[in-house]
VOKERO-935371 format. One line per 8 residues: number of its first residue (from 1); their letters; for each residue z, x, y of N, C-alpha, C. Coordinates in nm, 2 decimals. Each point is the difference from the previous one (the first is absolute). Layout:
<nodes>
NUM = A = Z:X:Y:Z:X:Y:Z:X:Y | ...
</nodes>
This chain:
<nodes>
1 = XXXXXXXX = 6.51:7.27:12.50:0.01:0.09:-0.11:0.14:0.00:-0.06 | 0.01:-0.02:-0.08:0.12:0.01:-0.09:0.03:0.12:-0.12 | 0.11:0.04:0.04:0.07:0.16:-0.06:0.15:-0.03:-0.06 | -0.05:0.00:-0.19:0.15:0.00:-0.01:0.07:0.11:-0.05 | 0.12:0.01:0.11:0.11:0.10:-0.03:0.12:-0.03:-0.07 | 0.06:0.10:-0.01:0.16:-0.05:-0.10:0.11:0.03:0.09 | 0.01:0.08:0.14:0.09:0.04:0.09:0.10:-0.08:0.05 | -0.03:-0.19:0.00:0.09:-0.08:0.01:0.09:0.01:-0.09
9 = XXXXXXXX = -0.10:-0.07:-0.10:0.07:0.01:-0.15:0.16:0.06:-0.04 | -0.09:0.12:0.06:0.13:0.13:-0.05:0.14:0.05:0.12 | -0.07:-0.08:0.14:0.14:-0.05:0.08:0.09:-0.08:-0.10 | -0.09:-0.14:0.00:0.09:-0.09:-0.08:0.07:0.07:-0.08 | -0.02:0.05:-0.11:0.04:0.10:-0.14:0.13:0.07:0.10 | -0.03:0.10:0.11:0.12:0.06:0.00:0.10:-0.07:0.06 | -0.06:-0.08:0.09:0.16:-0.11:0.02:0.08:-0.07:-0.10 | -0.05:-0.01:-0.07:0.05:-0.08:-0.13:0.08:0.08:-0.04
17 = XXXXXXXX = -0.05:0.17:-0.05:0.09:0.09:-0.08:0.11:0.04:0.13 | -0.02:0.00:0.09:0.08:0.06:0.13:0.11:-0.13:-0.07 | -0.06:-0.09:0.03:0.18:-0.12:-0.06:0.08:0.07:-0.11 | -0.08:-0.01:-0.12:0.04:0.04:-0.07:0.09:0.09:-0.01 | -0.01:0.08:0.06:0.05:0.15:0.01:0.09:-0.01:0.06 | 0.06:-0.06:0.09:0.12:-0.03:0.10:0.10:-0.05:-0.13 | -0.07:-0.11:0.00:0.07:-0.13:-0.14:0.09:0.12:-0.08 | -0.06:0.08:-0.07:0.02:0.14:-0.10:0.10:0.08:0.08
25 = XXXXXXXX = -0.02:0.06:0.12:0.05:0.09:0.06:0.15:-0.07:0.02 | 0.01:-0.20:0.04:0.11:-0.01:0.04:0.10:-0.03:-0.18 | -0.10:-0.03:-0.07:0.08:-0.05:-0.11:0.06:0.16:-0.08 | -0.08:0.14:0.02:0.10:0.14:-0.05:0.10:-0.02:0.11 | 0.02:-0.03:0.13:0.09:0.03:0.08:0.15:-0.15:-0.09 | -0.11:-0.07:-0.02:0.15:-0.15:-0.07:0.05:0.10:-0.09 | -0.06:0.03:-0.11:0.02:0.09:-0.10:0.08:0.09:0.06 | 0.00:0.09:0.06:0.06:0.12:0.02:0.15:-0.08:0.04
33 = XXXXXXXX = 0.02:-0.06:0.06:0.12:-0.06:0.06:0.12:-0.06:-0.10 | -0.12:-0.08:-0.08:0.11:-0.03:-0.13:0.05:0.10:-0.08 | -0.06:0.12:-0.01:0.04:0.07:-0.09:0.11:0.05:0.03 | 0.01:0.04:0.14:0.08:0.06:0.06:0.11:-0.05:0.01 | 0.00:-0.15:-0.02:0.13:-0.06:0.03:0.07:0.01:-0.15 | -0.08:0.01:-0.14:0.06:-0.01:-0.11:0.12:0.15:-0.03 | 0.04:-0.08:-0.03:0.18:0.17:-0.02:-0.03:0.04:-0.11 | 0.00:0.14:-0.03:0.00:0.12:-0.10:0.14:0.04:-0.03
41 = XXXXXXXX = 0.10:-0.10:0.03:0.17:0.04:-0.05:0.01:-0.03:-0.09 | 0.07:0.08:-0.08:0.03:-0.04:-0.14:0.09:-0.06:-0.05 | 0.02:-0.09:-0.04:0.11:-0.07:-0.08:0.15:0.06:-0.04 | 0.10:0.01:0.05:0.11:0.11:0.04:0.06:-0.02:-0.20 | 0.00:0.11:-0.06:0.02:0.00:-0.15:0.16:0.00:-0.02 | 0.03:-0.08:-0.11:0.09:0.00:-0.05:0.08:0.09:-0.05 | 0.17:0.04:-0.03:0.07:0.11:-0.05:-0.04:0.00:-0.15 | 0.03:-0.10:-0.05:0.00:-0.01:-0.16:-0.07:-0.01:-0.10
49 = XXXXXXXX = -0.05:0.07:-0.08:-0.12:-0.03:-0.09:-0.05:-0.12:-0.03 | 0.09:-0.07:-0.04:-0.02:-0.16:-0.02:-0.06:-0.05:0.12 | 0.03:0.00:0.11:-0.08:-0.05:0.18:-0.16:0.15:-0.03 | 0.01:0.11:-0.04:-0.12:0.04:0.02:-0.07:-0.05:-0.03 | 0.02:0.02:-0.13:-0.14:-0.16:-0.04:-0.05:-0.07:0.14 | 0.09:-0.09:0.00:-0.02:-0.12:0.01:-0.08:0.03:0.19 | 0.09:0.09:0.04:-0.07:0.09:0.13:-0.14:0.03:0.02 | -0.01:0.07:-0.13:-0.18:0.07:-0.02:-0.07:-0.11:0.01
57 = XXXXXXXX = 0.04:-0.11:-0.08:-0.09:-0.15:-0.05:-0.03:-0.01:0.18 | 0.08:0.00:0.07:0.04:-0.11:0.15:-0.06:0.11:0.09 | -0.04:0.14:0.04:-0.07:0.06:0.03:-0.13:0.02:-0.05 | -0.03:-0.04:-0.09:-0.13:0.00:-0.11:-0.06:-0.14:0.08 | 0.06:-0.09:0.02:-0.02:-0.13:0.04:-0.06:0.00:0.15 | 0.12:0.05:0.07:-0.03:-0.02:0.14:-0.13:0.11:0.04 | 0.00:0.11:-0.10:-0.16:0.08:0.06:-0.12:-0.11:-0.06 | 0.00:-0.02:-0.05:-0.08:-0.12:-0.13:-0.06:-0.08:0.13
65 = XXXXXXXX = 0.12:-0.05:0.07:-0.02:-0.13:0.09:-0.03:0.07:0.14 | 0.04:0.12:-0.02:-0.04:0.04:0.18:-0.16:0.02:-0.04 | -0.09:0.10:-0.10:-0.12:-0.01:-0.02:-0.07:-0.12:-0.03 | 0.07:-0.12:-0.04:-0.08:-0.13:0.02:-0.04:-0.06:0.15 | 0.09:0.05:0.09:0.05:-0.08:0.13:-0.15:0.12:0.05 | -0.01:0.08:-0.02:-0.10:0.12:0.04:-0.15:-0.05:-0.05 | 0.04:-0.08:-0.13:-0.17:-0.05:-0.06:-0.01:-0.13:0.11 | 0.09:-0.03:0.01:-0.05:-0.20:0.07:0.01:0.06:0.11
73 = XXXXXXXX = 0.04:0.09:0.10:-0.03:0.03:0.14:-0.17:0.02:0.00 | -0.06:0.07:-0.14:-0.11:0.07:0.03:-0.10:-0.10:-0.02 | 0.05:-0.12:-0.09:-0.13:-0.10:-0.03:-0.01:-0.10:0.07 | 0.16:0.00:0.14:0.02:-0.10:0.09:-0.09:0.04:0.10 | -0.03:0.15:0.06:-0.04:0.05:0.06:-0.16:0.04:0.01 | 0.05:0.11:-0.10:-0.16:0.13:0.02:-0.09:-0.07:-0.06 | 0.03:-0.08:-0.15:-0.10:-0.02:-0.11:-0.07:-0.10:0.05 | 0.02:-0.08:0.10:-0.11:-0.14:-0.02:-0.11:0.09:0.12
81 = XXXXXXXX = 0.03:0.09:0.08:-0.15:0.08:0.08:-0.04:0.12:-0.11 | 0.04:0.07:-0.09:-0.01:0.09:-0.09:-0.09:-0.09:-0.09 | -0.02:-0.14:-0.04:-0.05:-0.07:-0.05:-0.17:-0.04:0.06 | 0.03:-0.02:0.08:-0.10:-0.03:0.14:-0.10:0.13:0.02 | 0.03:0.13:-0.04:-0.08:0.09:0.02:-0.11:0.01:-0.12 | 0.01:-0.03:-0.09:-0.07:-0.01:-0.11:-0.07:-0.11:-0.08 | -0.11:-0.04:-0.02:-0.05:-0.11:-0.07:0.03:0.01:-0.15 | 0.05:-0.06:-0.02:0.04:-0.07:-0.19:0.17:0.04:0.00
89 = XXXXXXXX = -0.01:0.10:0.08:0.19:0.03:0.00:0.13:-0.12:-0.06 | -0.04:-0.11:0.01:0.09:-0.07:-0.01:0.09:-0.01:-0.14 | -0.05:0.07:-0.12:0.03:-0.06:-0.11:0.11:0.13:-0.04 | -0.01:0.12:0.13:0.09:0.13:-0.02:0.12:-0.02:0.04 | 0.09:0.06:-0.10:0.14:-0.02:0.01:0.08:0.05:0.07 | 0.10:-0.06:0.01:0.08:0.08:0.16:-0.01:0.12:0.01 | 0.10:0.06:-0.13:0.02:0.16:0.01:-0.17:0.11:0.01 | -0.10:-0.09:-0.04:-0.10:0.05:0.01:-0.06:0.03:0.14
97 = XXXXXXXX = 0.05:-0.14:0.10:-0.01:0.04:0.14:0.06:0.07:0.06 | 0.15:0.03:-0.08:0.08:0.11:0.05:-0.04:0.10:-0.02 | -0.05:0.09:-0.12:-0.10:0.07:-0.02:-0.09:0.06:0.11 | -0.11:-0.09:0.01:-0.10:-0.01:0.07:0.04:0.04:0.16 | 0.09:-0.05:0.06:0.07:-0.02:0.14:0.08:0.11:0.04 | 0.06:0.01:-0.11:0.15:0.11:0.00:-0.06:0.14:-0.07 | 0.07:0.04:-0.14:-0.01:0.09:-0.09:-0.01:-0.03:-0.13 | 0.02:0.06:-0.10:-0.04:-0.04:-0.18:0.16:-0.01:0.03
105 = XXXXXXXX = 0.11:0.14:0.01:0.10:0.00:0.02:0.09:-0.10:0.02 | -0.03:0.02:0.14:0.10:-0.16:0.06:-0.04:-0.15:-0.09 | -0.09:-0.01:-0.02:-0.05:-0.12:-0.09:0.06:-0.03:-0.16 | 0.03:0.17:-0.04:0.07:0.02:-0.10:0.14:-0.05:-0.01 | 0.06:0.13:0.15:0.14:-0.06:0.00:0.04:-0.15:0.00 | -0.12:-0.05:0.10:0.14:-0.13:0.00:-0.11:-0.10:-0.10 | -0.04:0.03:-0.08:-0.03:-0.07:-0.17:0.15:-0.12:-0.01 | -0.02:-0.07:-0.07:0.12:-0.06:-0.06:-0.01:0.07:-0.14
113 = XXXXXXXX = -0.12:0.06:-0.04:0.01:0.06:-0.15:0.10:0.14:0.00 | 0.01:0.06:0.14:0.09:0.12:-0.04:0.13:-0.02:0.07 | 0.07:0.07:-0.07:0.17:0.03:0.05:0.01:0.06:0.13 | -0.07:0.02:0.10:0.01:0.08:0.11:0.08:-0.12:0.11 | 0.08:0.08:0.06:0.09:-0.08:0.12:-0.06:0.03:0.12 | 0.01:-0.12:0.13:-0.05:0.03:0.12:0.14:0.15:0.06 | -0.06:0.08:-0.03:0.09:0.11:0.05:-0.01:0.07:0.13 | 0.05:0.04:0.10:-0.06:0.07:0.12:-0.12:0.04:0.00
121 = XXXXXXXX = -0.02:0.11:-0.09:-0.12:0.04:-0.01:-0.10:-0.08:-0.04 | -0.06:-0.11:-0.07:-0.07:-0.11:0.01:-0.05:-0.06:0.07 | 0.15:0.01:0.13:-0.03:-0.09:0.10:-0.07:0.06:0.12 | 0.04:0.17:0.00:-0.05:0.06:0.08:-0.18:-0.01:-0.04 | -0.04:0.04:-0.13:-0.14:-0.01:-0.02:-0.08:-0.13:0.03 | 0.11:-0.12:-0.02:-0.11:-0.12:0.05:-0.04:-0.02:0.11 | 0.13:0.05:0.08:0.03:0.01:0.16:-0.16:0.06:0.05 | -0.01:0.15:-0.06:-0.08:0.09:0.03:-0.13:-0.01:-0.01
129 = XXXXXXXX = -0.02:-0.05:-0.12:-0.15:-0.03:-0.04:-0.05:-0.17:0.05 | 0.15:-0.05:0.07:-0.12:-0.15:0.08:-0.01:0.05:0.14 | 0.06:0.13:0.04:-0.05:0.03:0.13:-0.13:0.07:0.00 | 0.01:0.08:-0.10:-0.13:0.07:-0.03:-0.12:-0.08:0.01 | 0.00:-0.14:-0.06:-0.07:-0.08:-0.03:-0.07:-0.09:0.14 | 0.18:-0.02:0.06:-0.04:-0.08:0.16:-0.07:0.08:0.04 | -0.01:0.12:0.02:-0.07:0.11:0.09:-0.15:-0.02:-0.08 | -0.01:0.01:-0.07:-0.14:0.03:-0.06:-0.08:-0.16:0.10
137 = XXXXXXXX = 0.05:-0.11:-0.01:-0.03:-0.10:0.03:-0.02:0.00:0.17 | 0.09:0.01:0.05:-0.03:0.09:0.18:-0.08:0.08:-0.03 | -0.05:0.07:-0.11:-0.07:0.10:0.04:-0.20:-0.04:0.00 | 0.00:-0.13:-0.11:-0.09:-0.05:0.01:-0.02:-0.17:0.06 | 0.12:-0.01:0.07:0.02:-0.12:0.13:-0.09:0.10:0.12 | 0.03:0.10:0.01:-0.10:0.07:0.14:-0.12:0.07:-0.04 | -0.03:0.04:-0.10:-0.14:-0.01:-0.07:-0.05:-0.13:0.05 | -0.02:-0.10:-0.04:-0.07:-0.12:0.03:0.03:-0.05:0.13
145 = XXXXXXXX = 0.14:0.02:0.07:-0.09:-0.01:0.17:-0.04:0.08:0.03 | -0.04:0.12:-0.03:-0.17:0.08:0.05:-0.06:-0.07:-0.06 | -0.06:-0.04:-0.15:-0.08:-0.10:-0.07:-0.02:-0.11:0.08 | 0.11:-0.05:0.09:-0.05:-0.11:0.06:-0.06:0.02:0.13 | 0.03:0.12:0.09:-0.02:0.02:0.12:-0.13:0.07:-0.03 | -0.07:0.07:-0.08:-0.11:0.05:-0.03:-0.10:-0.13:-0.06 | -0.01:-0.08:-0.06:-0.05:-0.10:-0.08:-0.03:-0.12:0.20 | 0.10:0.03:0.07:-0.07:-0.09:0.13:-0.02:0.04:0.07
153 = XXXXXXXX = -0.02:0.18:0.01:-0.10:0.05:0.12:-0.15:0.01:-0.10 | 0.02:0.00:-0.13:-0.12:0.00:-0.11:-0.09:-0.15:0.03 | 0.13:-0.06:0.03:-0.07:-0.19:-0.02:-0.09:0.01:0.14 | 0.07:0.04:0.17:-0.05:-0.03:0.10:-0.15:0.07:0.00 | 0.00:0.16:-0.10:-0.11:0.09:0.03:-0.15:-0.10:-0.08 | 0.04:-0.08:-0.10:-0.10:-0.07:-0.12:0.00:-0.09:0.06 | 0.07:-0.12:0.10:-0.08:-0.10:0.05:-0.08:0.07:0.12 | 0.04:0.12:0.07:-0.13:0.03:0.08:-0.13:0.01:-0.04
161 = XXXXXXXX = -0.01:0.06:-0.09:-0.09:0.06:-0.04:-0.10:-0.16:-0.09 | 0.09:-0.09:-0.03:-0.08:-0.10:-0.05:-0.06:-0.08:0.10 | 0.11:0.00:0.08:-0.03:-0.11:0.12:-0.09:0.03:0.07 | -0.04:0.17:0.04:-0.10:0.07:0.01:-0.16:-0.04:-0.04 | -0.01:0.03:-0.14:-0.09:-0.05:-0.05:-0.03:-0.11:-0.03 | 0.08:-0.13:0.03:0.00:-0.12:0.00:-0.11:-0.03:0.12 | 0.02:0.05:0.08:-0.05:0.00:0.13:-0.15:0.08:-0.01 | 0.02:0.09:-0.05:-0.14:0.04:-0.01:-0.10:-0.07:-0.08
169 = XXXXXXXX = 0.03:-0.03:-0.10:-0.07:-0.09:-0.13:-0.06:-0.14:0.14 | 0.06:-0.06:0.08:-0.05:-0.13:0.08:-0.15:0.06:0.05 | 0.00:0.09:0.01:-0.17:0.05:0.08:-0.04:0.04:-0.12 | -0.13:-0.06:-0.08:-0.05:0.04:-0.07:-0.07:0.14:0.04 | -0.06:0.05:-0.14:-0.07:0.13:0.03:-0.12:-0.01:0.09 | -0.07:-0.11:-0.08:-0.13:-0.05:0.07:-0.02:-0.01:0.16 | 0.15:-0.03:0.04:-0.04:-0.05:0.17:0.06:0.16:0.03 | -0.04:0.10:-0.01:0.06:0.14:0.07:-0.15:0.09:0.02
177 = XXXXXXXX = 0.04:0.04:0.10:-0.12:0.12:0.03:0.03:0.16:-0.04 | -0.07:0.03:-0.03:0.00:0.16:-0.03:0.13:0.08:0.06 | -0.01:-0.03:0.14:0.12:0.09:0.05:0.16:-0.12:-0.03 | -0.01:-0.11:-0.03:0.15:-0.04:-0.05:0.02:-0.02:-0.16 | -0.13:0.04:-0.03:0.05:0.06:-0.16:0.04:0.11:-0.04 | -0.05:0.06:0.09:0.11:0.17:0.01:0.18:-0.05:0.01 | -0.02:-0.06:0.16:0.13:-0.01:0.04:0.07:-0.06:-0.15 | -0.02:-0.13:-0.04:0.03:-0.03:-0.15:0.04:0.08:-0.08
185 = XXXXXXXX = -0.09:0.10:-0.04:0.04:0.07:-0.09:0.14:0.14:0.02 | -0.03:0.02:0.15:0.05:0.07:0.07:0.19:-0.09:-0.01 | -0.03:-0.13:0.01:0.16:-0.07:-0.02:0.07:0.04:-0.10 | -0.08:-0.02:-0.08:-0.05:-0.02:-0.22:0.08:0.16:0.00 | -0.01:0.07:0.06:0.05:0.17:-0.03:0.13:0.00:0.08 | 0.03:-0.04:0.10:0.14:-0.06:0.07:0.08:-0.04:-0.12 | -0.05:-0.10:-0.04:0.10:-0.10:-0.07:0.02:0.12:-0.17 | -0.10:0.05:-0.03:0.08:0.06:-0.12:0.02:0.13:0.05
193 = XXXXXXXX = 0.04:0.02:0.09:0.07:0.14:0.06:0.14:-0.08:-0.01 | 0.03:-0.11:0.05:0.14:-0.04:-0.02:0.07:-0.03:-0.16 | -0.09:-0.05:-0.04:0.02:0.01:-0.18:0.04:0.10:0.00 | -0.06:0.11:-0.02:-0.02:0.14:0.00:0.20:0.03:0.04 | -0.02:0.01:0.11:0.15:-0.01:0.09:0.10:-0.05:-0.12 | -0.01:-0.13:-0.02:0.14:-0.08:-0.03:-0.01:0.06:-0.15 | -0.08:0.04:-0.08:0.01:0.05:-0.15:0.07:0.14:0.07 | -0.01:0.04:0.04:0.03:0.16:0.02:0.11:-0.06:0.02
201 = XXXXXXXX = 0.07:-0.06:0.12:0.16:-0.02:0.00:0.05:-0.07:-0.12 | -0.05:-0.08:-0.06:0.04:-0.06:-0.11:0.08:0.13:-0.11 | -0.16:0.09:-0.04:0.09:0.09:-0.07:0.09:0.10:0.02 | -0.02:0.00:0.15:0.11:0.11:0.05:0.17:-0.08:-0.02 | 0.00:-0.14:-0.02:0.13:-0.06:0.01:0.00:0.01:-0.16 | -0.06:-0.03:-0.10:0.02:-0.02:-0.11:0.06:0.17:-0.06 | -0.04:0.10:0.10:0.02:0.18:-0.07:0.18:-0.05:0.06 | 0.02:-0.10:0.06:0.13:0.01:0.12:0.10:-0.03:-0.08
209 = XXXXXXXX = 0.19:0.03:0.03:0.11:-0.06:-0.09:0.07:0.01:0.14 | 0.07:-0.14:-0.06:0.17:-0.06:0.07:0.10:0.03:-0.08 | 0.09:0.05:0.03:0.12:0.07:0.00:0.08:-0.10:0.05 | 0.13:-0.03:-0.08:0.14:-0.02:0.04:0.12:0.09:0.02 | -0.03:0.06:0.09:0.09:0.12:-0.01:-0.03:0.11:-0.10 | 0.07:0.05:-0.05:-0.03:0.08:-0.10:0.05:-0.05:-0.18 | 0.00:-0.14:0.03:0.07:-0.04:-0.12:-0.15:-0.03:-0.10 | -0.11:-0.08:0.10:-0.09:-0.02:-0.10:-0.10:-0.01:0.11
217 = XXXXXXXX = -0.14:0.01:-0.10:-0.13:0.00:0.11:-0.10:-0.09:-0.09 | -0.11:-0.04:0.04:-0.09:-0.10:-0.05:-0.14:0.06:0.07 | -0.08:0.08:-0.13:-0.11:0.05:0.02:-0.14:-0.11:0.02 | -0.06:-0.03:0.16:-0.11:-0.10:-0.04:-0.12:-0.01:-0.06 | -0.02:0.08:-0.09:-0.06:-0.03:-0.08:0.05:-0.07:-0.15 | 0.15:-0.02:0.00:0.03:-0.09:-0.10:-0.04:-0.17:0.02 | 0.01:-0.02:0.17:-0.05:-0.10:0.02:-0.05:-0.08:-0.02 | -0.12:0.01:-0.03:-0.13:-0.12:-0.02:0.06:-0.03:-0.15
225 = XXXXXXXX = 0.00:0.06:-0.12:0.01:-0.02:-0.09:0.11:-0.13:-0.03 | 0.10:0.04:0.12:0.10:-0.08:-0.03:0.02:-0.15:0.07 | -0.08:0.03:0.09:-0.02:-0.12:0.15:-0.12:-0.08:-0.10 | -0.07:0.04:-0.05:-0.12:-0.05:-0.02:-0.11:0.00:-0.16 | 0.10:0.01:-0.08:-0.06:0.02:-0.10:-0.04:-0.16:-0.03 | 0.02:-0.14:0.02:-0.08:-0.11:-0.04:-0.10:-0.01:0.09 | -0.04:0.08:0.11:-0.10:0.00:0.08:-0.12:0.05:-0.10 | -0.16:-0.09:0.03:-0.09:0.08:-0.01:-0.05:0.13:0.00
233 = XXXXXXXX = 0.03:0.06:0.13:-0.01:0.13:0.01:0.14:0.08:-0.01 | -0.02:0.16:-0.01:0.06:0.04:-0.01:0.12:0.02:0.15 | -0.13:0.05:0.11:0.04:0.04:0.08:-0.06:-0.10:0.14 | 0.07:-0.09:0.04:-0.04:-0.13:0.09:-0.10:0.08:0.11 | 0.10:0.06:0.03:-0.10:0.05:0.17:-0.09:0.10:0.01 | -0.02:0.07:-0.14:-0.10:0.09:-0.04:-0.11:-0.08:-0.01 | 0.05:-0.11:-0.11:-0.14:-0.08:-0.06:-0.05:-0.06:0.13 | 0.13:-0.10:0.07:-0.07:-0.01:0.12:-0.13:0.05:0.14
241 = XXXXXXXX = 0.06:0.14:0.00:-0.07:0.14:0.09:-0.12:-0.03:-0.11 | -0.01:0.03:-0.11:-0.15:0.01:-0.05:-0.10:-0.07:-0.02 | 0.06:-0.14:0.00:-0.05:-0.17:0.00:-0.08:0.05:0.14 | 0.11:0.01:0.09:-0.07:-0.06:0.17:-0.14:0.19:-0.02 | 0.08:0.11:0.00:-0.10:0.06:0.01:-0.16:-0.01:-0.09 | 0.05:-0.05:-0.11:-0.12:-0.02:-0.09:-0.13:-0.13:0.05 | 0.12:-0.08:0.11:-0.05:-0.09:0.05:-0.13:0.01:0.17 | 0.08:0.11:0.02:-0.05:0.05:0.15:-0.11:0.12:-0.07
249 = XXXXXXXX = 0.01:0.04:-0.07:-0.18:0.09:-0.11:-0.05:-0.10:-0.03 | -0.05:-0.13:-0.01:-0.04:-0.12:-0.05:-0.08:-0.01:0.14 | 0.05:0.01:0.07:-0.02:-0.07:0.14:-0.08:0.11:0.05 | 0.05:0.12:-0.01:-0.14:0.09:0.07:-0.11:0.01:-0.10 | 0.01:0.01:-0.11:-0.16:0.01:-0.08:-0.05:-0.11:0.11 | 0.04:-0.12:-0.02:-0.11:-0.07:-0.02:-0.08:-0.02:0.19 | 0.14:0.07:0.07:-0.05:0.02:0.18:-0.11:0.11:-0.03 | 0.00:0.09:-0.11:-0.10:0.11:0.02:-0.11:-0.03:-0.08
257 = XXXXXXX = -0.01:-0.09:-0.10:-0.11:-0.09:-0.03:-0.08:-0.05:0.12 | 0.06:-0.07:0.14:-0.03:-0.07:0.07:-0.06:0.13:0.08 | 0.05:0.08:0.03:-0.05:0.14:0.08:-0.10:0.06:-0.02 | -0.03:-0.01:-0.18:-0.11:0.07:-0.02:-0.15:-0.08:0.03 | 0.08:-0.12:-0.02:-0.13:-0.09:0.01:-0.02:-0.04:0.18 | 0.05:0.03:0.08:0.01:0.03:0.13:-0.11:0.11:0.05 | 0.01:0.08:-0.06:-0.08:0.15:0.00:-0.12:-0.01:0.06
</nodes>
């Protein structure tokens, strides 16, 4: 008897994103490092009007160039997995991933279109909002090992249950007597009592959230949507549970076809 599920599938799927996510998590931590090393000192100003000038020009410059050194950290870094998260993404512009990654703000400031200088306070908000950001990422790095550690007590419960009925399907109906077409049918209600089981834990994990502390949490029911949206189904181990139990109701009609005509 053959039963197809998607519960491998969607192992595969979360190992892949589990990479991912490290790859991200370590490239805000690159990011955060460089920023931190870039100096917010100012250019020490000249006494004389004639040097102010020429002072403002040369502090105008060096903030100019500390917020560039801030753009190429972020496209050395964050942007090529910030890329990776999205299909067609590629044709969006840096500051647009800064946008997207960071704030409108911060994306604003360090524009090359505006006069804004990498100032303390700049540096404090980039600082702040790529921690914000690392944490959000820990926070759905442990979302998905439950995803993963749930997805292979799901996998071990769906090959019982097939392997199960693999085994039953070898004795046809024809060669059973009255009293082991009970017992048959009597399996047939076993086996979708466990269905039964693994959907109920399923949704009890999906009502479930992982927390990183108190910085950020990852509600699972955002999950599937995001693990799994080029999947056929919506929901792998749901559709799965209803495949096999739709499949074990298949199997008792037709044992109690054989029962009636037993009679």
């Amino acid at each position: 008897m053959s039963v197809d599920t998607y519960v491998e599938r969607a192992r595969t799927r979360v190992r892949t994103e589990r990479e991912a996510l490290e790859a991200k998590r370590t490239a805000f931590e690159r990011f955060d490092r460089r920023v931190r090393s870039i100096s917010t000192d100012p250019t020490p100003v000249a006494s004389t009007g004639a040097a102010v000038t020429g002072t403002e020009h040369r502090v105008r410059s060096a903030g100019d160039a500390r917020c560039r050194d801030v753009r190429r950290a972020f496209e050395e870094t964050v942007r090529p997995h910030s890329l990776d998260d999205v299909e067609g993404s590629g044709d969006e512009s840096l500051l647009e991933t800064v946008r997207s990654e960071l704030t409108e703000s911060i994306a604003l400031a360090l524009s090359p279109a505006t006069d804004a200088s990498f100032s303390p306070q700049l540096k404090r908000t980039v600082v702040a909002e790529t921690a914000a950001r690392r944490n959000e990422v820990k926070a759905l790095e442990g979302a998905l090992a439950r995803e993963a550690a749930h997805l292979s007590d799901a996998a071990d419960a769906v090959d019982a249950v097939v392997e199960r009925l693999a085994a039953l399907d070898e004795t046809p109906l024809t060669a059973l007597g009255f009293g082991a077409l009970e017992t048959r049918h009597e399996t047939l209600d076993e086996l979708r009592s466990r269905c039964a089981d693994l959907a109920r834990r399923r949704q009890e994990f999906l009502n479930g959230t992982t927390s990183n502390g108190a910085e950020a949490a990852v509600a699972h029911r955002r999950l599937p949507p995001y693990l799994y949206r080029d999947f056929p189904v919506d929901h792998p181990v749901l559709s799965t549970v209803a495949t096999l139990d739709a499949t074990c109701d298949d199997c008792q009609r037709a044992v109690r076809r054989h029962l009636v005509r037993r009679v």
